[in-house]
TISE-134606 format. One record per residue (C-alpha): residue number from 1; residue in three letters; x, y, z. Coordinates in steps of 0.25 Angstrom, whole numbers. Layout:
! TISE-134606
> NUM;ala;X;Y;Z .
...
! end
This chain:
! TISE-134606
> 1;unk;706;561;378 .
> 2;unk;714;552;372 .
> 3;unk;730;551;377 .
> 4;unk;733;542;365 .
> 5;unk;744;547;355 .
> 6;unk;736;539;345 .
> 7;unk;723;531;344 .
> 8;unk;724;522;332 .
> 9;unk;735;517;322 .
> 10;unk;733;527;311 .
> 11;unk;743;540;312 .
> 12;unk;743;553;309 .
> 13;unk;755;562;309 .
> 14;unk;751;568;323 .
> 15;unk;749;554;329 .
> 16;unk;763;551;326 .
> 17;unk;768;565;330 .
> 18;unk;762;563;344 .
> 19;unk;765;549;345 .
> 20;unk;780;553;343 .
> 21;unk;781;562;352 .
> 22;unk;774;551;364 .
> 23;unk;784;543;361 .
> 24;unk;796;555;360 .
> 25;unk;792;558;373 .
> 26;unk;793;544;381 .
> 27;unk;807;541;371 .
> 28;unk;814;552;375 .
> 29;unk;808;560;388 .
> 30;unk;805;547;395 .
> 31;unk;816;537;388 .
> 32;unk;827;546;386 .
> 33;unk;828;541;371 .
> 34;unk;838;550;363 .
> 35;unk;834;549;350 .
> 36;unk;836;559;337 .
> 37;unk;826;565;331 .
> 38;unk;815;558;325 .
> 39;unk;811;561;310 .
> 40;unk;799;550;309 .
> 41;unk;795;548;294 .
> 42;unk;781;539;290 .
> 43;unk;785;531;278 .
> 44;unk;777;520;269 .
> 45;unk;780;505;268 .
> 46;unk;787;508;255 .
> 47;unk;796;517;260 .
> 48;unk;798;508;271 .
> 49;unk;803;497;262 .
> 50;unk;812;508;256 .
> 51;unk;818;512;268 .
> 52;unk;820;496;270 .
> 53;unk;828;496;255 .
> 54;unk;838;507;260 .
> 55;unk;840;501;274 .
> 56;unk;831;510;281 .
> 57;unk;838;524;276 .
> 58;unk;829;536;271 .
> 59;unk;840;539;261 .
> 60;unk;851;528;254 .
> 61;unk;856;527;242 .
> 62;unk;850;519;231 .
> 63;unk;853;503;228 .
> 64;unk;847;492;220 .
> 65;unk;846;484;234 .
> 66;unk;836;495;241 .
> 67;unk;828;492;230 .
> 68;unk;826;478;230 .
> 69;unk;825;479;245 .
> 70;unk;815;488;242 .
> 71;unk;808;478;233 .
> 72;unk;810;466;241 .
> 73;unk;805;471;255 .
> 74;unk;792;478;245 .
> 75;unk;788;466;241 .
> 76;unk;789;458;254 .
> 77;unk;781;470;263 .
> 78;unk;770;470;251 .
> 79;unk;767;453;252 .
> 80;unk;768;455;266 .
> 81;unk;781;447;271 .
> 82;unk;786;456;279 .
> 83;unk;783;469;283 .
> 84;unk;790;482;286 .
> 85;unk;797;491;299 .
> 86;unk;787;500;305 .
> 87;unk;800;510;305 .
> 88;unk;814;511;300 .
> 89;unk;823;522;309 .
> 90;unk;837;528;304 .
> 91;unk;847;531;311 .
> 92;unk;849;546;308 .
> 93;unk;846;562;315 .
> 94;unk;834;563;314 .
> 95;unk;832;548;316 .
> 96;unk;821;544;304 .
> 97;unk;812;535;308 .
> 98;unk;803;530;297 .
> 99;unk;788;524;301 .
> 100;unk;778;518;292 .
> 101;unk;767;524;287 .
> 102;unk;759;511;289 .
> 103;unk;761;509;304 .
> 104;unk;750;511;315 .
> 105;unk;751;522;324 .
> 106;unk;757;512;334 .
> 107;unk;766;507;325 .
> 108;unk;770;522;323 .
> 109;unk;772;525;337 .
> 110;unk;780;512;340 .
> 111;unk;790;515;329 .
> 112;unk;792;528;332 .
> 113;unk;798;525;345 .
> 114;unk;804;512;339 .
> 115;unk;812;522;330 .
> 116;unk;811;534;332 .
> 117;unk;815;532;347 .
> 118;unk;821;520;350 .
> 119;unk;830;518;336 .
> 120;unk;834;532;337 .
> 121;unk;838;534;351 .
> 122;unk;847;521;349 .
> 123;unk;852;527;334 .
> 124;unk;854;539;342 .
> 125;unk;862;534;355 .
> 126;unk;869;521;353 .
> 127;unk;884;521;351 .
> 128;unk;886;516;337 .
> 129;unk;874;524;330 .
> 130;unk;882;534;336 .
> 131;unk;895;532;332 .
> 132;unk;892;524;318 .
> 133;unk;881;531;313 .
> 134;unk;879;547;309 .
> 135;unk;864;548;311 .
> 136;unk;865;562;309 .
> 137;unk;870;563;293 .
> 138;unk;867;550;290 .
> 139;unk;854;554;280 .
> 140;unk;862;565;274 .
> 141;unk;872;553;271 .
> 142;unk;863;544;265 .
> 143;unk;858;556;256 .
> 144;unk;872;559;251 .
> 145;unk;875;543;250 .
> 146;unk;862;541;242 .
> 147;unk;865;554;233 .
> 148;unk;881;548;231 .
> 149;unk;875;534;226 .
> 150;unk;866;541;216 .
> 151;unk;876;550;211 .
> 152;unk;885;538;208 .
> 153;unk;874;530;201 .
> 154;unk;873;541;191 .
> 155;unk;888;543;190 .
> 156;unk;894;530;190 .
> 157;unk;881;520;188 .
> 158;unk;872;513;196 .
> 159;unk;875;498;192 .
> 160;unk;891;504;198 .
> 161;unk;885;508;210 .
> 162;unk;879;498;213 .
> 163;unk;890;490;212 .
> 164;unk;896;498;225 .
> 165;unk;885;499;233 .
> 166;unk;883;482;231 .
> 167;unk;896;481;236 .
> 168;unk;897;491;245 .
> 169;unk;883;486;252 .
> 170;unk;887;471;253 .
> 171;unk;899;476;261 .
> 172;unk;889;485;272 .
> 173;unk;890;474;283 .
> 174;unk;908;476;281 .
> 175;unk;907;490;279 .
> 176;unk;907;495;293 .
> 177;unk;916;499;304 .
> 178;unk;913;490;316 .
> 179;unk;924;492;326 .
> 180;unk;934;504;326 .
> 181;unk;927;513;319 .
> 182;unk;934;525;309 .
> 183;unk;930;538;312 .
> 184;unk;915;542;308 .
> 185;unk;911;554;299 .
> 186;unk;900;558;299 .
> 187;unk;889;553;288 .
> 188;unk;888;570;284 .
> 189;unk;905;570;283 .
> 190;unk;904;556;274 .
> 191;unk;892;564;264 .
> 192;unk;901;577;264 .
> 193;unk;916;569;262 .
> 194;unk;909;560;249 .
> 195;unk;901;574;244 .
> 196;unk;916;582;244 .
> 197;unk;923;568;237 .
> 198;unk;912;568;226 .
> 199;unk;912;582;223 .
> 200;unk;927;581;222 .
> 201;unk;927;571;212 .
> 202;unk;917;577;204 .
> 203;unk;926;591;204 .
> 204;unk;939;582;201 .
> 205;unk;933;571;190 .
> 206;unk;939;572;179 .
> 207;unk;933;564;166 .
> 208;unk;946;558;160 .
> 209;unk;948;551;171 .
> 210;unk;936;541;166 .
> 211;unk;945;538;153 .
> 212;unk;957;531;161 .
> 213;unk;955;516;159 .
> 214;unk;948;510;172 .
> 215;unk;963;504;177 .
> 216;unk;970;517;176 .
> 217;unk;959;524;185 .
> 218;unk;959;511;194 .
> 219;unk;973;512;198 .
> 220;unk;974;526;199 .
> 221;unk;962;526;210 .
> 222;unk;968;515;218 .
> 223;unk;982;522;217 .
> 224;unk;975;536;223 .
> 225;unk;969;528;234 .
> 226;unk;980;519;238 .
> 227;unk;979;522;252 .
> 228;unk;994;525;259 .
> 229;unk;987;522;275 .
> 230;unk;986;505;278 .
> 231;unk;972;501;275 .
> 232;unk;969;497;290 .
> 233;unk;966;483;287 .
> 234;unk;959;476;291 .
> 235;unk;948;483;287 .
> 236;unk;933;480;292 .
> 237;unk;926;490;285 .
> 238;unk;927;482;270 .
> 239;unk;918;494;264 .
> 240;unk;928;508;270 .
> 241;unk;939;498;265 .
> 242;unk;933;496;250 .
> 243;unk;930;512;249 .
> 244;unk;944;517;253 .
> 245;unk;952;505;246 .
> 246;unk;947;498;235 .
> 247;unk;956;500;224 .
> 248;unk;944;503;215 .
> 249;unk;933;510;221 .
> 250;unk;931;523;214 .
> 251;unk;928;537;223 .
> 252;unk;910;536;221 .
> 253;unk;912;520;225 .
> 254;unk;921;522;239 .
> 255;unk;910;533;242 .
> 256;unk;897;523;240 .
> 257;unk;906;512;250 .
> 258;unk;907;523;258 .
> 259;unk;891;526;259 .
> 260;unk;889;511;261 .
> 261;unk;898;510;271 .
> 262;unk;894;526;279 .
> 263;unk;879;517;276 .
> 264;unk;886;504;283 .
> 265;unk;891;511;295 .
> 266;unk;877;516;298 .
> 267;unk;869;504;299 .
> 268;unk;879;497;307 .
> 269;unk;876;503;320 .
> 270;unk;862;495;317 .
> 271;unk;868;482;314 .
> 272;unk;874;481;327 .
> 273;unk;863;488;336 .
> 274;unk;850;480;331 .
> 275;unk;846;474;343 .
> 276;unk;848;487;352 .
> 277;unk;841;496;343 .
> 278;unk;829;487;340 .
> 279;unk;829;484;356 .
> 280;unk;829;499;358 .
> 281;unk;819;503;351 .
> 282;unk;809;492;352 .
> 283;unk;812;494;367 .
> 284;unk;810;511;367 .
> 285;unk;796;508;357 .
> 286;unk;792;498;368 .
> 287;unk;793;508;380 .
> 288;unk;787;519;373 .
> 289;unk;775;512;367 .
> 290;unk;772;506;381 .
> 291;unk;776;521;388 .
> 292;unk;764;526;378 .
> 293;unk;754;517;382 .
> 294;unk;757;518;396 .
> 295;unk;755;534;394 .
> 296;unk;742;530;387 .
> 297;unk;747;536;374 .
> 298;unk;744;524;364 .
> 299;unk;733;513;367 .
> 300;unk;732;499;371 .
> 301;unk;730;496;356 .
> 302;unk;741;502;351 .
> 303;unk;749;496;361 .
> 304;unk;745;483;358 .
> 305;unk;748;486;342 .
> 306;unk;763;490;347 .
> 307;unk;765;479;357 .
> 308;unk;762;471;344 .
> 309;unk;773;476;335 .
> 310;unk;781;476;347 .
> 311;unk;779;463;350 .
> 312;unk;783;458;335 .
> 313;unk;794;465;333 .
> 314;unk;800;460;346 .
> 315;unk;797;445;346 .
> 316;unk;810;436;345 .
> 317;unk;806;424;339 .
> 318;unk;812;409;343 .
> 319;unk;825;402;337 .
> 320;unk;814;392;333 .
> 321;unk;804;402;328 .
> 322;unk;803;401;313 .
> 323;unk;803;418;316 .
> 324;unk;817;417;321 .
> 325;unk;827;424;313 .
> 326;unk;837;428;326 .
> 327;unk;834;436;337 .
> 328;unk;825;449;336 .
> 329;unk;833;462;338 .
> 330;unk;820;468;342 .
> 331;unk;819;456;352 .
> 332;unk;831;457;357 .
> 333;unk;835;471;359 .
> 334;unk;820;476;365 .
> 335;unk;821;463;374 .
> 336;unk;836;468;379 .
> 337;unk;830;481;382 .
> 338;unk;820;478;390 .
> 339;unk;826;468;398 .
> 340;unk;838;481;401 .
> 341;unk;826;489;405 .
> 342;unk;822;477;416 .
> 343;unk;836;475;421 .
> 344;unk;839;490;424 .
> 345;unk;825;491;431 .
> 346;unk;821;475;438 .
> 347;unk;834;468;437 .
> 348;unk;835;457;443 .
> 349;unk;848;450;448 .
> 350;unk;851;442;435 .
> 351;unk;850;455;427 .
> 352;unk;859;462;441 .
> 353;unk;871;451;438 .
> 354;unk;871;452;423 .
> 355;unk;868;467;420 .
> 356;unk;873;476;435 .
> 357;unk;877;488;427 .
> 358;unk;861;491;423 .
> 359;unk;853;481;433 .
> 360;unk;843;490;440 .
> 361;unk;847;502;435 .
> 362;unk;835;507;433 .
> 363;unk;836;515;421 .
> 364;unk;831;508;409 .
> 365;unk;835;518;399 .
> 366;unk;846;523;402 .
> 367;unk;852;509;401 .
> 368;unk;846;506;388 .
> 369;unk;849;519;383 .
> 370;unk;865;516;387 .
> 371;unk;863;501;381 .
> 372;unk;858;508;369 .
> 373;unk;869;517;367 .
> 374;unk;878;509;371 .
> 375;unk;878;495;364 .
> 376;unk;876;489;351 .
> 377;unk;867;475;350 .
> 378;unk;881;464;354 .
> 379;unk;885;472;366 .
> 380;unk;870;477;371 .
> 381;unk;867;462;371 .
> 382;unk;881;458;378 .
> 383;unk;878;468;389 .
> 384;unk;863;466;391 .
> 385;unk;858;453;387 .
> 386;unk;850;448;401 .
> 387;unk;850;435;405 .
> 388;unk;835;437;406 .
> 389;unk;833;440;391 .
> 390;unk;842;428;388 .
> 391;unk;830;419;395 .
> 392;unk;819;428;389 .
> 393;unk;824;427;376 .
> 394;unk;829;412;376 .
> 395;unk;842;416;371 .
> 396;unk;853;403;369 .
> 397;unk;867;404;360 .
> 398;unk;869;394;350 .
> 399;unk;882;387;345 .
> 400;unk;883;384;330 .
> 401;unk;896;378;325 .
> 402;unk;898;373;311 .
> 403;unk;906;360;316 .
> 404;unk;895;355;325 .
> 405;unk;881;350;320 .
> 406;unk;871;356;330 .
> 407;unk;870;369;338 .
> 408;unk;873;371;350 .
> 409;unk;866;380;363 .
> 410;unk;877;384;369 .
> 411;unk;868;393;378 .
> 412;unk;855;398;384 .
> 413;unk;849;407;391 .
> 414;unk;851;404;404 .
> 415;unk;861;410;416 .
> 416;unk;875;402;408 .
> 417;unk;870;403;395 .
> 418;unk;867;417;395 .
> 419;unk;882;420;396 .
> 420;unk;884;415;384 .
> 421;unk;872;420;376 .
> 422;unk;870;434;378 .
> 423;unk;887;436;374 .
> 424;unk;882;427;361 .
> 425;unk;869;434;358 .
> 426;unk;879;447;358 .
> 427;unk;888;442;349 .
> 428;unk;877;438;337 .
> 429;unk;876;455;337 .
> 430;unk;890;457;336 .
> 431;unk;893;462;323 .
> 432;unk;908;458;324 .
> 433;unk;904;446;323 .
> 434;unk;889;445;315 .
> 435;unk;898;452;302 .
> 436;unk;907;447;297 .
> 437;unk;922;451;298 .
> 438;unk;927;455;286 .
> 439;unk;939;463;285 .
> 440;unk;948;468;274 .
> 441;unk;962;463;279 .
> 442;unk;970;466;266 .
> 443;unk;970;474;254 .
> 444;unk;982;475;245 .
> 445;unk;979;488;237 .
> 446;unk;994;489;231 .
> 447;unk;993;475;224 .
> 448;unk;984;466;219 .
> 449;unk;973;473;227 .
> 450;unk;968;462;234 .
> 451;unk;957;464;245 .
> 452;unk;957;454;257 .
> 453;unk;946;451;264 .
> 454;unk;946;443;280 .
> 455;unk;933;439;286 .
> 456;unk;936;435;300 .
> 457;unk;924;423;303 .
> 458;unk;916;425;314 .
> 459;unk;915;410;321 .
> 460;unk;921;404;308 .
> 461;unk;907;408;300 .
> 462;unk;911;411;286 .
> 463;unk;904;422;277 .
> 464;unk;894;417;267 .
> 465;unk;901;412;255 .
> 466;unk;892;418;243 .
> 467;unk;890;433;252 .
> 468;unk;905;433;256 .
> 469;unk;909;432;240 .
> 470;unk;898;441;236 .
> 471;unk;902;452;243 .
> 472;unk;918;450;242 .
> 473;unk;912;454;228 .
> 474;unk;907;467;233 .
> 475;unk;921;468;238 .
> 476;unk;927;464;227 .
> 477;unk;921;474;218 .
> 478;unk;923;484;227 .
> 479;unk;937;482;228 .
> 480;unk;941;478;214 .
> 481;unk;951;470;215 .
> 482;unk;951;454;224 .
> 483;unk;946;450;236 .
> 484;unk;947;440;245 .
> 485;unk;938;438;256 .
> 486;unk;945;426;267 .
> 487;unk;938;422;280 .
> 488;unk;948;419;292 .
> 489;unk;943;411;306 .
> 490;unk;949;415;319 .
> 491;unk;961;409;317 .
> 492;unk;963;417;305 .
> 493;unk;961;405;296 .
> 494;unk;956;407;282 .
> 495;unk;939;401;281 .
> 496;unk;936;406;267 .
> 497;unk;940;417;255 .
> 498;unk;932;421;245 .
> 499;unk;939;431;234 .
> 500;unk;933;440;224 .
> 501;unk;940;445;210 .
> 502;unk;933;456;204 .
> 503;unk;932;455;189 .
> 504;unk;943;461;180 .
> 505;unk;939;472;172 .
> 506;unk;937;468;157 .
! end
C-alpha cells in the first residue's frame, strides 16, 4: 500500500487535511516551530486580486484606490502579464492563510508550510511583531475601522471622506513610530475608546450647533483643543501630530487618521523584516518538502514540480541581467539561512574567526530560531552575512557621487572588501536611512498657525520635487492653514523649501 499523502495534483479536502497534518508534524515536533493556529482558507483568483486591492486583509475599509487596483492587476493576470501569489498570510490569532483554489496539490502543500508554518512562527516570535503588532484583535479592529469609514460616508459624504483618507494614505510611510515608541493599546482597547467617543457625540449633538457660520465653529474647536502640555516637537510621526493638533480637524476626521495610522503601525514590522521573513519561510518549506520525500510521503514527481517553483522564486538575477531590479529578498534571506545552518554544523575556520559565538554549535534551529526572534533585516544581515555568501553571491559596493561622472567600486567580495560591504549591504535595509526624515519641528497654534516641516537629507539626496509638493498638499489640507516643507544637509544648511497655502474659503 501506498505511504504517499497524495498521488496526483488534484485535491480533495482530505488530502489537504492529511497533508497538513505531515507537514504539522515535522514543523513543530521535529523543528520546534511555534506558530499560532492555523485557519487555512481556499479562495479563487478573483478574490485573490481582491485580497491584492486591500493590502492582503480579509476585512478593510472601502476606498476608490482598492478598486482601481483591483481593476489594474484584473486585467494584467487576465492577458497574462503577470501572475498571482499561490498564498497571502496575515498576521493575526489564528494566523489566516489564504491558498488558491487553482494550485496543484503540491503547490498546496508547499504553501501551507511556506505560510502556515514558516510566516507565522516568525509573525508569532520575532521582537517587533511582538511589540508593534496585536495579532490577537487586530480583525475585530479592521471590522470596526471598516464599519466607522462606512458610517461617515453616509453621515458626512463620500467625496469628504475621501478627501481624508487620500491625505491620510499619502502620509502612511510618515505616520509611524520608529524609535521610542509611546505606550501600546491594544487594537480591542483602540475599537472600544472610538465606539464610547462616538456614542457620546451622538448623545451630546445638538442641531443648532450646524447653524453657527463655519468661522464661529472653527475657532471654538481650535480653542477647546489648545493643548496646555508643550507639543514634544520634533515630532516623527506627522499623522499622530495632524490628529491631535491640526486646528481644523473635526472629531469623525482625527478618528479616520487614527485608523490609518493603528493600519501604518501594523504593516511596519514587515517593511523592516522582509528578507528574514521570506528567508524563514522559504527556508522551513525547503526542509519539510525535502524531510516528506525523505519519509516517502510525496513522489519524486512532486518533488521535481516543487523544486521547480522553488527554484523560481529563489533565482537572483545579475546586476547586467535585463531581470535585475535589486536584490531578491527570497534570495537573500533563504541563502543566509542556510549558510547559518552550515556554520553551526561544518564550520570552517574563516566562519570560526568571523562568527565564534554560533561556529560549531551544533544546533541549527535553535540559532535560527534566536536570529529570527531576535533581529530585523539591517542587523541580521550586519550580524550574519558570511564571507562565504559574499563570494557565492558576487556581492561588491558601489560609490555614486553626483560631482563625479563615473561610478566607482569601492569594494568586492574578497577578505578586505568584505568589511566594507556586508556593513553597506546592511545599511540599504536600514529604514532610518531608506525613509525619509521628515519631522514636524514647529508649529505655531497661537498665531498665524503656521506648520513647519524639516526633512533631514540622507547623503544630501533631496525628495522628488513633484511627490514632495503633492503631498505637502495632503498636509496642507489636513492642517488648514500654511505649510512649509525645508530640507537641511548635515550641516544644518537649508537644500530646498517648498510651501503650500490652502485655498481661502469663498
Amino acid at each position: 500500500m501506498s505511504g504517499l499523502l497524495f498521488e496526483s495534483g488534484e485535491w480533495t479536502f482530505d488530502t489537504l487535511k492529511r497533508t497538513y497534518d505531515a507537514i504539522e508534524e515535522i514543523a513543530v515536533g521535529e523543528m520546534g516551530l511555534d506558530p499560532y493556529p492555523n485557519q487555512i482558507e481556499l479562495i479563487s483568483s478573483e478574490q485573490m486580486l481582491d485580497a491584492y486591492s486591500s493590502i492582503g486583509m480579509p476585512i478593510f475599509y472601502h476606498h476608490w484606490s482598492f478598486g482601481k487596483r483591483f481593476a489594474r492587476d484584473e486585467k494584467l493576470y487576465r492577458k497574462g502579464y503577470t501572475g498571482l501569489a499561490y498564498e497571502i498570510v496575515i498576521n493575526s490569532n489564528p494566523c489566516i492563510s489564504y491558498i488558491m483554489e487553482e494550485n496543484s496539490m503540491t503547490m498546496q502543500a508547499l504553501v501551507m508550510a511556506h505560510a502556515a508554518f514558516g510566516h507565522n512562527h516568525f509573525f508569532k516570535n520575532n521582537y517587533l511583531f511582538r511589540e508593534q503588532t496585536d495579532a490577537e484583535g487586530i480583525l475585530d479592529y479592521l471590522n470596526f475601522a471598516k464599519a466607522y469609514v462606512a458610517r461617515c460616508e453616509e453621515r458626512h459624504g463620500l467625496s469628504a471622506v475621501e478627501r481624508v483618507l487620500d491625505a491620510a494614505h499619502a502620509l502612511m510611510d510618515q505616520g509611524v513610530n520608529r524609535y521610542g515608541r509611546r505606550p501600546r493599546a491594544s487594537l480591542m482597547e483602540e475599537k472600544t475608546r472610538a465606539e464610547a467617543r462616538q456614542a457620546h457625540a451622538e448623545e451630546t449633538y445638538s442641531d443648532l450647533w450646524r447653524t453657527l457660520p463655519a468661522s464661529v465653529k472653527r475657532d471654538a474647536r481650535s480653542d477647546s483643543r489648545e493643548p496646555r502640555d508643550p507639543m514634544g516637537l520634533p515630532e516623527e510621526n506627522l499623522l499622530y501630530f495632524l490628529e491631535k493638533f491640526s486646528p481644523s480637524l473635526r472629531d469623525w476626521e482625527r478618528e479616520l487618521l487614527r485608523i490609518v495610522r493603528n493600519i501604518a503601525q501594523y504593516f511596519f514590522p514587515q517593511r523592516q523584516t522582509k528578507v528574514m521573513n521570506e528567508g524563514c519561510a522559504t527556508y522551513v518549506h525547503y526542509k519539510i518538502m525535502n524531510r516528506l520525500f525523505d519519509l516517502g510521503k510525496i513522489s519524486e514527481g512532486a518533488m521535481l514540480e516543487f523544486l521547480a517553483s522553488h527554484t523560481a522564486v529563489v533565482y537572483q538575477p545579475d546586476f547586467d541581467d535585463p531581470r535585475y531590479s535589486g536584490i531578491n529578498p527570497y534570495a537573500l534571506g533563504f541563502e543566509m539561512m542556510c549558510e547559518l545552518e552550515r556554520i553551526v554544523t561544518e564550520p570552517t575556520a574563516e566562519d570560526r574567526a568571523c562568527m565564534p559565538e554560533i561556529a560549531g554549535r551544533g544546533d541549527p534551529m535553535a540559532v535560527l530560531k534566536e536570529a529570527w526572534a531576535n533581529y530585523r533585516d539591517d542587523s541580521f544581515i550586519a550580524q550574519y552575512l558570511s564571507p562565504r555568501l559574499t563570494r557565492k553571491m558576487r556581492l561588491f559596493k558601489l560609490t555614486d557621487r553626483s560631482a563625479e561622472t563615473e561610478y566607482k567600486i569601492a569594494a568586492i567580495h574578497d577578505e578586505r572588501g568584505y568589511v566594507d560591504v556586508r556593513p553597506a549591504l546592511a545599511r540599504q535595509y536600514d529604514p532610518g536611512l531608506r525613509d525619509p526624515n521628515i519631522q514636524v519641528t514647529s508649529a505655531d497654534l497661537r498665531g498665524d498657525r503656521r506648520l513647519i516641516l524639516t526633512h533631514y537629507l540622507n547623503n544630501d539626496v533631496p525628495l522628488a520635487e513633484r511627490d514632495a509638493e503633492a503631498v505637502l498638499a495632503y498636509v496642507g489640507e489636513l492642517w488648514g492653514f500654511d505649510v512649509e516643507l525645508k530640507g537641511v544637509d548635515r550641516n544644518d544648511a537649508q537644500r530646498f523649501s517648498y510651501a503650500y497655502s490652502p485655498p481661502k474659503a469663498a
